[in-house]
N, C-alpha and C positions, 0 to 999 in steps of 0.2 A: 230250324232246318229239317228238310227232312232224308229219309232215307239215300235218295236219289242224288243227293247234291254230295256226296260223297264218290261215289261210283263213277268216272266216266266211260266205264267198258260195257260198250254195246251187245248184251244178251240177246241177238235175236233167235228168234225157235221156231223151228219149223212148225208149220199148219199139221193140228191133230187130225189122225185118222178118224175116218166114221167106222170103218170094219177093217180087216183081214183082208189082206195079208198086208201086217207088220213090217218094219225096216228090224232087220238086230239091232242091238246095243254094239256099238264100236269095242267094247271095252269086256261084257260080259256074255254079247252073241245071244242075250235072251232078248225077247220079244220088246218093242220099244212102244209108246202108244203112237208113233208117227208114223205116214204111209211109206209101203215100199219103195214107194215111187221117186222119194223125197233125195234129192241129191246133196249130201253133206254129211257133216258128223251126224248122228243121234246116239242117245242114252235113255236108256230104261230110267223109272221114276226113282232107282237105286242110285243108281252111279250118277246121274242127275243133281240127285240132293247130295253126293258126296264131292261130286267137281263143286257143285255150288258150295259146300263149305268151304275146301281147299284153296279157293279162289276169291274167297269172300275178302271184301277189303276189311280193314283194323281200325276205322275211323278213329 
Protein backbone atom coordinates (compact mmCIF):
# COMPACT_ATOMS: atom_id res chain seq x y z
CA UNK A 1 0.00 0.00 0.00
CA UNK A 2 1.12 2.99 -0.37
CA UNK A 3 1.33 6.36 1.04
CA UNK A 4 -1.89 7.74 -0.68
CA UNK A 5 -4.28 4.92 -0.03
CA UNK A 6 -4.46 6.15 3.51
CA UNK A 7 -5.35 9.82 2.93
CA UNK A 8 -8.55 10.65 1.32
CA UNK A 9 -8.11 14.62 1.85
CA UNK A 10 -7.63 16.34 -1.17
CA UNK A 11 -4.40 18.70 -0.86
CA UNK A 12 -4.78 20.88 -3.59
CA UNK A 13 -1.99 24.00 -3.93
CA UNK A 14 -2.02 26.69 -5.63
CA UNK A 15 0.17 27.33 -8.82
CA UNK A 16 3.95 28.69 -7.71
CA UNK A 17 5.03 32.01 -8.30
CA UNK A 18 7.67 32.71 -10.99
CA UNK A 19 8.51 36.22 -9.01
CA UNK A 20 7.28 39.07 -6.71
CA UNK A 21 4.94 40.06 -5.55
CA UNK A 22 4.23 37.14 -3.12
CA UNK A 23 0.61 36.38 -1.48
CA UNK A 24 1.21 36.40 2.69
CA UNK A 25 1.03 33.50 4.72
CA UNK A 26 -2.51 33.38 6.20
CA UNK A 27 -1.14 32.43 9.45
CA UNK A 28 2.43 34.25 9.77
CA UNK A 29 1.90 37.41 7.11
CA UNK A 30 5.38 36.41 5.82
CA UNK A 31 5.98 36.16 2.25
CA UNK A 32 4.40 32.78 0.78
CA UNK A 33 6.20 31.11 -2.59
CA UNK A 34 2.52 31.55 -4.42
CA UNK A 35 1.28 34.65 -6.43
CA UNK A 36 -0.42 37.48 -5.17
CA UNK A 37 -2.93 37.05 -7.32
CA UNK A 38 -3.84 33.51 -6.02
CA UNK A 39 -7.32 33.58 -4.40
CA UNK A 40 -7.52 31.21 -1.29
CA UNK A 41 -5.62 30.21 1.72
CA UNK A 42 -1.68 30.23 1.38
CA UNK A 43 1.33 29.32 3.72
CA UNK A 44 4.76 29.94 3.85
CA UNK A 45 7.03 26.69 3.31
CA UNK A 46 6.81 27.23 7.54
CA UNK A 47 3.39 26.92 8.56
CA UNK A 48 2.93 24.64 5.39
CA UNK A 49 5.04 21.80 6.82
CA UNK A 50 3.50 22.52 10.23
CA UNK A 51 -0.31 22.37 9.00
CA UNK A 52 0.96 19.45 7.04
CA UNK A 53 2.18 17.72 10.24
CA UNK A 54 -0.87 18.70 12.42
CA UNK A 55 -3.19 17.26 9.85
CA UNK A 56 -1.22 14.41 8.75
CA UNK A 57 -3.28 11.12 9.19
CA UNK A 58 -1.99 8.13 11.84
CA UNK A 59 -2.35 5.39 9.48
Amino acid sequence: MSEDDYCLIDAARPPKADGPPYAECVLCRKPTEYPESYKGITLCPVCEWQEAQRTSCSG
